[in-house]
C-alpha positions, 0 to 999 in steps of 0.5 A, a space after each residue: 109570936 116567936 118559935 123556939 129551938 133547944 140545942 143540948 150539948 153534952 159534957 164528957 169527963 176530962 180528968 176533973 173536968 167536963 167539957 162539952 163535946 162541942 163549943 157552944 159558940 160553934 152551936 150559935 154561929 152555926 144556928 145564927 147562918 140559919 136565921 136564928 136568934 141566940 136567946 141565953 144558954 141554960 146550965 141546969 142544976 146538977 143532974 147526977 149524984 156527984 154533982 156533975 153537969 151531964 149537958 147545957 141547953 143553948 136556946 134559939 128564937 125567931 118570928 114564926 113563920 106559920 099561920 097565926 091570928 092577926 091581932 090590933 097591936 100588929 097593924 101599922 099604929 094609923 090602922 089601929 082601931 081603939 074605940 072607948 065610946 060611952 064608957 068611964 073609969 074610976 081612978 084613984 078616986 077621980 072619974 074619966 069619961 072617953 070622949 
């Protein structure tokens, strides 16, 4: 499981164009120091009437650190418990038995 964090960086008007009031490369050195894994940056459509992008969001994951469930996938593949005793499937037309 993965916990996530949203920076969003406005974009201010310089004569036609828009920048962002701070480089989105200076966001992800410093969110990375702090254990963070740069995931994409997402420009959203248009937000106001003329057209122009008022912000982008840079996304960020690490694992979570808090309580969670534990679940099989998560053991070593020697702890993993996958019994299929006294069942069978049918595929494509022929049976299977676990044994």
């Amino acid at each position: 499981m993965y916990e996530y964090v949203i920076d969003r960086i406005e974009l201010v008007a310089t004569g036609f164009r828009f920048k962002p009031i701070i480089e989105p490369g200076e966001v992800i050195v410093r969110r990375s120091a702090e254990g963070w894994r740069f995931c994409q940056i997402y420009v959203p459509p248009a937000t106001v009437a003329g057209g122009q992008i008022e912000h982008i969001d840079v996304i960020f994951e690490r694992p979570a650190t808090g309580p969670r469930d534990r679940v099989n996938s998560d053991l070593p593949a020697s702890d993993q418990n996958w019994t299929a005793s006294n069942q069978s499937w049918n595929v494509g037309g022929q049976n299977w038995n676990a044994t």
